[in-house]
C-alpha positions in Angstrom: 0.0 0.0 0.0 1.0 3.7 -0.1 3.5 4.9 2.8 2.4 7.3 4.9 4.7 9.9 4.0 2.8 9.5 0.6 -0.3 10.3 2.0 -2.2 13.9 1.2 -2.0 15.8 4.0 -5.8 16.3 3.5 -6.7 12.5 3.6 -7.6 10.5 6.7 -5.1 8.4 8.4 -7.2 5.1 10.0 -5.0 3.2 12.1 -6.3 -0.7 12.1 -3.7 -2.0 13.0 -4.5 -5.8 13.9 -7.8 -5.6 12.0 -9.0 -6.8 8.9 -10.3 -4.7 5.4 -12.9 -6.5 3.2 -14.6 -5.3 -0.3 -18.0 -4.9 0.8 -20.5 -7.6 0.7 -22.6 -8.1 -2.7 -26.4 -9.5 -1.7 -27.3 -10.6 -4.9 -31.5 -11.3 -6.0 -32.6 -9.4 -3.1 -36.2 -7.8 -2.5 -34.2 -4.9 -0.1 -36.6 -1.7 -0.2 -39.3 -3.4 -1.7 -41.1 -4.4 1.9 -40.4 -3.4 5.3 -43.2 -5.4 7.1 -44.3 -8.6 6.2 -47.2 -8.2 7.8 -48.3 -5.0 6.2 -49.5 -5.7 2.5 -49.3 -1.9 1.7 -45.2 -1.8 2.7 -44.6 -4.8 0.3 -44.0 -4.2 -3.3 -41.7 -6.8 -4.5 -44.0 -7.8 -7.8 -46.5 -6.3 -10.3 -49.7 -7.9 -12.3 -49.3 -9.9 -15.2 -47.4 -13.4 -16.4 -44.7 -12.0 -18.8 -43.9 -8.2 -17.5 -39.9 -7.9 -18.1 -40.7 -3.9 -18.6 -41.2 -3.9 -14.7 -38.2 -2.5 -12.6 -37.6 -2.9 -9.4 -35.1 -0.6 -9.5 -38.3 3.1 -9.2 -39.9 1.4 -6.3 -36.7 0.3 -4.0 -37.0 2.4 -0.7 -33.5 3.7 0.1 -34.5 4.6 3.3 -35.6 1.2 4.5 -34.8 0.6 7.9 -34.2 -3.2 6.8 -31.9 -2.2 4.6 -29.3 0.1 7.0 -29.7 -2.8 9.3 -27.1 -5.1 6.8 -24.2 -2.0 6.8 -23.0 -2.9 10.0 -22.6 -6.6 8.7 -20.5 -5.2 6.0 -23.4 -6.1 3.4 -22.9 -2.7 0.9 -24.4 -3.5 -2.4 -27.4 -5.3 -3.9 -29.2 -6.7 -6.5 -33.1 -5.8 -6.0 -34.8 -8.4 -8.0 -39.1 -8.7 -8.8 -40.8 -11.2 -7.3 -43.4 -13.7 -8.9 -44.8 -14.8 -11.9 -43.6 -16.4 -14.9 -41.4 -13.3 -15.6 -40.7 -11.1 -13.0 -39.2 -8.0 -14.4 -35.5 -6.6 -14.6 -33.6 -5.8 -11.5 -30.8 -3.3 -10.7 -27.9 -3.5 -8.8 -27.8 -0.5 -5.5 -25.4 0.9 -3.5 -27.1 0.4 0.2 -26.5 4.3 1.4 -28.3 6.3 -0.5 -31.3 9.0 -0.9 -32.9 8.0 -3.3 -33.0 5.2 -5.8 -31.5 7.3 -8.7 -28.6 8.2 -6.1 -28.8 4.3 -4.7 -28.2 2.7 -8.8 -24.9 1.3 -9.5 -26.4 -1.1 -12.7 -29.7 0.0 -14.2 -31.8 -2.7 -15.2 -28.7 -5.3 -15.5 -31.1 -8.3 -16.0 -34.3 -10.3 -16.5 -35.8 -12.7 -14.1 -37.9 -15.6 -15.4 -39.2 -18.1 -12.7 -38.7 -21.5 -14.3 -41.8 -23.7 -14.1 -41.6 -26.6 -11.8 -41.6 -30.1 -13.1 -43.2 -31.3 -10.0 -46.1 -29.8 -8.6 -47.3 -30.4 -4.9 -51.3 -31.0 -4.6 -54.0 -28.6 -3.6 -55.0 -30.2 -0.3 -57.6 -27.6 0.1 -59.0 -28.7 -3.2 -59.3 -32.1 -1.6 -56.2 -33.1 -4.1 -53.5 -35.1 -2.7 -50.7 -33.4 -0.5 -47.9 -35.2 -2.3 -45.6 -34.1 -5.6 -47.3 -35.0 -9.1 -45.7 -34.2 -12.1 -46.5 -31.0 -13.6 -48.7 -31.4 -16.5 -48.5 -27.6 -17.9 -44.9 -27.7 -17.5 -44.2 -28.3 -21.1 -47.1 -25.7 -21.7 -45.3 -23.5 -19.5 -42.5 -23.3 -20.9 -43.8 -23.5 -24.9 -45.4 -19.7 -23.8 -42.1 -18.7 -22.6 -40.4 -19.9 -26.4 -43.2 -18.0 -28.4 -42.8 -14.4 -25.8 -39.0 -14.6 -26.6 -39.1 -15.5 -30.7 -42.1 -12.9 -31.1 -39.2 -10.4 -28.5 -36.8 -11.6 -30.8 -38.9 -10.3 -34.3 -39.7 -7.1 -32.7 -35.3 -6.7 -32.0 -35.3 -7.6 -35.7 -38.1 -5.3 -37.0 -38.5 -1.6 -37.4 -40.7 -1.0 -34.1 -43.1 1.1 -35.3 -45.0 0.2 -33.1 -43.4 0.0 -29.8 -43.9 -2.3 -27.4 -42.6 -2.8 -24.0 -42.3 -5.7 -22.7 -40.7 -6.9 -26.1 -38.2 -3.8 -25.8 -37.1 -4.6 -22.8 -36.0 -8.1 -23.8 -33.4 -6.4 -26.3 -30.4 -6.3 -23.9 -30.6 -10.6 -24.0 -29.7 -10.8 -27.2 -26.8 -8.1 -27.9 -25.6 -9.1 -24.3 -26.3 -6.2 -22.4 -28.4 -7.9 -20.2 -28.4 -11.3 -18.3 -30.9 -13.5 -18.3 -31.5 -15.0 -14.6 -33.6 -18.1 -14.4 -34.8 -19.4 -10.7 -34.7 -23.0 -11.2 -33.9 -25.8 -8.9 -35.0 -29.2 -10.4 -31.8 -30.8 -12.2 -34.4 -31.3 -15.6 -35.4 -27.8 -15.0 -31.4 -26.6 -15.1 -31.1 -28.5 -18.1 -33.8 -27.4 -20.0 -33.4 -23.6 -19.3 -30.4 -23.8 -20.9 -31.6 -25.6 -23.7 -34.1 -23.1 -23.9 -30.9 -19.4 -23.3 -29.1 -21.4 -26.4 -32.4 -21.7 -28.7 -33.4 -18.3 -27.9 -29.8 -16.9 -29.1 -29.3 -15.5 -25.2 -25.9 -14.7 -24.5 -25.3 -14.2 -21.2 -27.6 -16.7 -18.5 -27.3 -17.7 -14.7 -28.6 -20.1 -12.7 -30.7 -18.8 -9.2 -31.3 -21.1 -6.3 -29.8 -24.4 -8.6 -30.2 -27.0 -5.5 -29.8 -30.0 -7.8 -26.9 -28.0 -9.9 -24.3 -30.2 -9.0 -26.9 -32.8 -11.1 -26.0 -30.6 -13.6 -22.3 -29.4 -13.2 -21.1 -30.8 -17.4 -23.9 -28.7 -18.7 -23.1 -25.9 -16.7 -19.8 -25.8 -17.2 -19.9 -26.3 -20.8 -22.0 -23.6 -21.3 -20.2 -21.4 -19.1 -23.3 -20.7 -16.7 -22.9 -19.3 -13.3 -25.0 -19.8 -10.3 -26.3 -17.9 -7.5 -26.6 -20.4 -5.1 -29.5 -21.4 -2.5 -28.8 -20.0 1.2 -26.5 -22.3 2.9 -28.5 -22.3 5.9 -32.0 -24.7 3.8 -33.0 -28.2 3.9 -32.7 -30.1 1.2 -34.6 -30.5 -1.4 -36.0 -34.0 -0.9 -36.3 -36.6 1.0 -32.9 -38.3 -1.3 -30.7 -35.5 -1.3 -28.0 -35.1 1.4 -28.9 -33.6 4.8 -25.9 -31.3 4.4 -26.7 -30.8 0.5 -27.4 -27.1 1.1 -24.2 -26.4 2.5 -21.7 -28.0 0.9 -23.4 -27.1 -2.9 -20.9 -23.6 -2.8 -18.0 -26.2 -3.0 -19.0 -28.6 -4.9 -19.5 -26.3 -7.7 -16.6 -24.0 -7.0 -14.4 -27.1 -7.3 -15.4 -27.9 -10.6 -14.9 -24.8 -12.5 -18.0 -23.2 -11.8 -18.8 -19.7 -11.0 -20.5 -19.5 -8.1 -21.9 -16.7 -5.6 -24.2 -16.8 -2.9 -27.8 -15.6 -2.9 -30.4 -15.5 -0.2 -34.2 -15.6 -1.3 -36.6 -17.9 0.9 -38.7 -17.1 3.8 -37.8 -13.6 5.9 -35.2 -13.1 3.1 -35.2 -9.5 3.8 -34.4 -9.3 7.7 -31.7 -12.7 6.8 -29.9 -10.9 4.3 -27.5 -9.3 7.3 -26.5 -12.7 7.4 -24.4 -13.2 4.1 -21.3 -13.3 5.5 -22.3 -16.0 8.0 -23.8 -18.1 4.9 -20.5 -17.7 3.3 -18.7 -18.9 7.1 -20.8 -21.6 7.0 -19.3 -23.3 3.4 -15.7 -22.6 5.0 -17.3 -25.0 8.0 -17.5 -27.1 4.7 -14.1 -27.2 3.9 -13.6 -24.2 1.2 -10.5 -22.1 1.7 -11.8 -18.8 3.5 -10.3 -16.7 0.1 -12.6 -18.8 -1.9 -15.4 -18.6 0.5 -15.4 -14.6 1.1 -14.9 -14.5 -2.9 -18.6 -15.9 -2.6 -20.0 -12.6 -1.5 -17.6 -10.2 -3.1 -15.7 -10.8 -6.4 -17.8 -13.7 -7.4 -20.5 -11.7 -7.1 -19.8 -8.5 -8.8 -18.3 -11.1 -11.5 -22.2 -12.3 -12.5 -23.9 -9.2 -11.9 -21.3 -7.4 -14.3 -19.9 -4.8 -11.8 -16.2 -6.4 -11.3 -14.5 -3.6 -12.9 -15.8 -1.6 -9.8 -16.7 -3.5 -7.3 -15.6 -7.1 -5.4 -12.4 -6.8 -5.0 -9.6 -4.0 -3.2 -7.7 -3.1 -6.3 -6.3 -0.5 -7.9 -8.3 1.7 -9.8 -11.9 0.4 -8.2 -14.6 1.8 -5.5 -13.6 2.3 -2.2 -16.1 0.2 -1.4 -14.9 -1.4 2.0 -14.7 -2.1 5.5 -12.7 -2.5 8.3 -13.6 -5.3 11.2 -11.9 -5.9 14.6 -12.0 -9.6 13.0 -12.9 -12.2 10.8 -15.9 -11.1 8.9 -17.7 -14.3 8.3 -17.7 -15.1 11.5 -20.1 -14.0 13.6 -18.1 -13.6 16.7 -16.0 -11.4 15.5 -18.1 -9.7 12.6 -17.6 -6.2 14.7 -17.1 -3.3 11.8 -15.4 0.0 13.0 -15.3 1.7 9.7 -17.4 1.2 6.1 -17.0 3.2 2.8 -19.0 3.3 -0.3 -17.1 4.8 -3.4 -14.9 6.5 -0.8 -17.8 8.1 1.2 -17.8 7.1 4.9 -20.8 6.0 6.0 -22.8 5.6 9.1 -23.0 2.3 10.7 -25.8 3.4 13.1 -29.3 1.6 13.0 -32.7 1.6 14.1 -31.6 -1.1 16.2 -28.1 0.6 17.7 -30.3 3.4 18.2 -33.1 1.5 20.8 -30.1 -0.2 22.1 -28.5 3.3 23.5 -31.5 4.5 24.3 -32.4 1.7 26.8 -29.0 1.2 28.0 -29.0 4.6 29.1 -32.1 4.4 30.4 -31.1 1.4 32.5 -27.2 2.1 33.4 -28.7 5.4 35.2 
């Protein structure tokens, strides 16, 4: 680093000694700002009306001031991808810095991808249709995913046409196939896997990633000769039937990682919102797994910014990138020690005070006196 004789007598000398700097944390396909209270239908807006609405961003309706959202700084969670929720295709999501005003002063990447919610190939019954509780193959899932073909070749016409006409949803498809845009499919099934990628190479879509992929390692050849990344299940799941190993969810990370695949760590399921301080304890529990702690903490940072296309600024402490950092009193993925004294975001320090820090004071005064 630069000596301290180098330093611009206007610039502020930390000393931490005996403490560790990070990149900050990447939480990618994240609802952040998009509900506060689970409980309160009017705070969540996380999805639209419609089965095919790509036009919809998430980006105009993330709440920068979300009191969820300060509550992952002190963590050392500093950027993320806030990604539509439900139907067959969600919308496009953007990638935010997590200190912000606004979300034109939160963006980092406008509109960096579309999410398409792969069907499922096994369908659990409507037990309060009187239908059996058990899995039954889904009958519309060749249906499914025949609708899906004939929204992206009639998308695919309208990229080819003059657009005198225009039209939305189509439009917002374009980025998939010049490679502006990624395509990310939620699928978990190792048919499903296979048959969304099928499906990326038929369409002509360059760029495609994997979300939640808990039979990927079913899948690892295809992925890998396809060169498909994956933003892996939360560590901390079951698995995903009654077949698969008990430890499945945690060791997935690895398995992948070891052979060739890009891999980074995502965190949708139930409660995702208030979980999402917890990244950098998913990523501590896949060193518990035996990955090397680089390798692991490369799972929230460069990996990351890697698939969501922000490397050349984010994930790593280079030369030439964001200051987008933080210094710890220890090991960051562990949650003993996870204690941040200092976090930056493009060179800006930021507050690591909460709602929560904020009670705590309050009371502790309170009750010291």
């Amino acid at each position: 680093g630069t000596s301290a004789e180098n330093i611009s007598p206007k610039g502020k000398v930390i000393n931490a000694e005996g403490k560790h700097v990070y990149p900050g944390f990447i939480m990618p396909n994240s609802t952040l700002g998009l509900g506060e209270v689970d409980a309160v239908k009017a705070s969540i807006d996380d999805s639209d009306t419609g089965e095919m609405i790509p036009h919809v961003r998430s980006l105009i309706a993330y709440n920068a001031e979300s009191r969820v959202v300060e509550s992952l700084r002190p963590n050392g969670v500093l950027l993320a991808q806030i990604t539509p929720r439900g139907n067959l295709i969600s919308g496009t999501s953007s990638v935010v810095q997590l200190d912000a005003w606004n979300w034109e002063d939160a963006a980092v990447k406008v509109d960096d991808g579309i999410h398409i919610n792969w069907p499922n190939t096994f369908r659990r019954g409507r037990w309060w249709m009187g239908e059996d509780r058990g899995y039954t193959p889904n009958k519309e899932y060749t249906e499914t995913i025949d609708k899906l073909k004939d929204f992206m070749l009639q998308a695919k016409a309208y990229a080819n046409g003059n657009k005198e006409v225009r039209n939305l949803p189509y439009e917002a498809t374009l980025g998939l196939f010049n490679g502006s845009k990624k395509l990310y499919v939620h699928a978990n099934d190792v048919r499903e896997i296979t048959d969304a990628v099928e499906f990326s190479k038929d369409m002509g879509i360059k760029n495609m990633v994997i979300v939640g992929g808990s039979e990927a390692y079913k899948a690892m050849d295809v992925l890998k000769k396809n060169n498909i990344a994956v933003l892996a299940q939360r560590t901390h799941s079951l698995p995903s039937n009654t077949d698969t190993d008990y430890d499945m969810p945690y060791k997935l990370p690895k398995i992948l990682t070891d052979n060739g695949i890009l891999v980074a760590l995502e965190n949708s399921g139930d409660m995702e919102r208030m979980n999402s301080r917890n990244l950098p304890f998913y990523a501590g529990q896949v060193v518990g797994q035996g990955m090397d702690k680089e390798q692991a903490l490369q799972l929230i940072t460069l990996n990351a910014a890697k698939i969501l296309g922000i490397d050349k600024e984010y994930g790593s402490l280079e030369t030439g990138k964001s200051a987008t950092l933080f210094i710890s009193e220890g090991d960051a993925l562990d949650m003993k020690t996870n204690i941040l004294t200092h976090a930056f975001i493009d060179g800006r320090e930021i507050s690591l005070e909460t709602h929560q820090t904020v009670l705590y004071k309050r009371y502790m005064d309170k009750y010291s006196k």
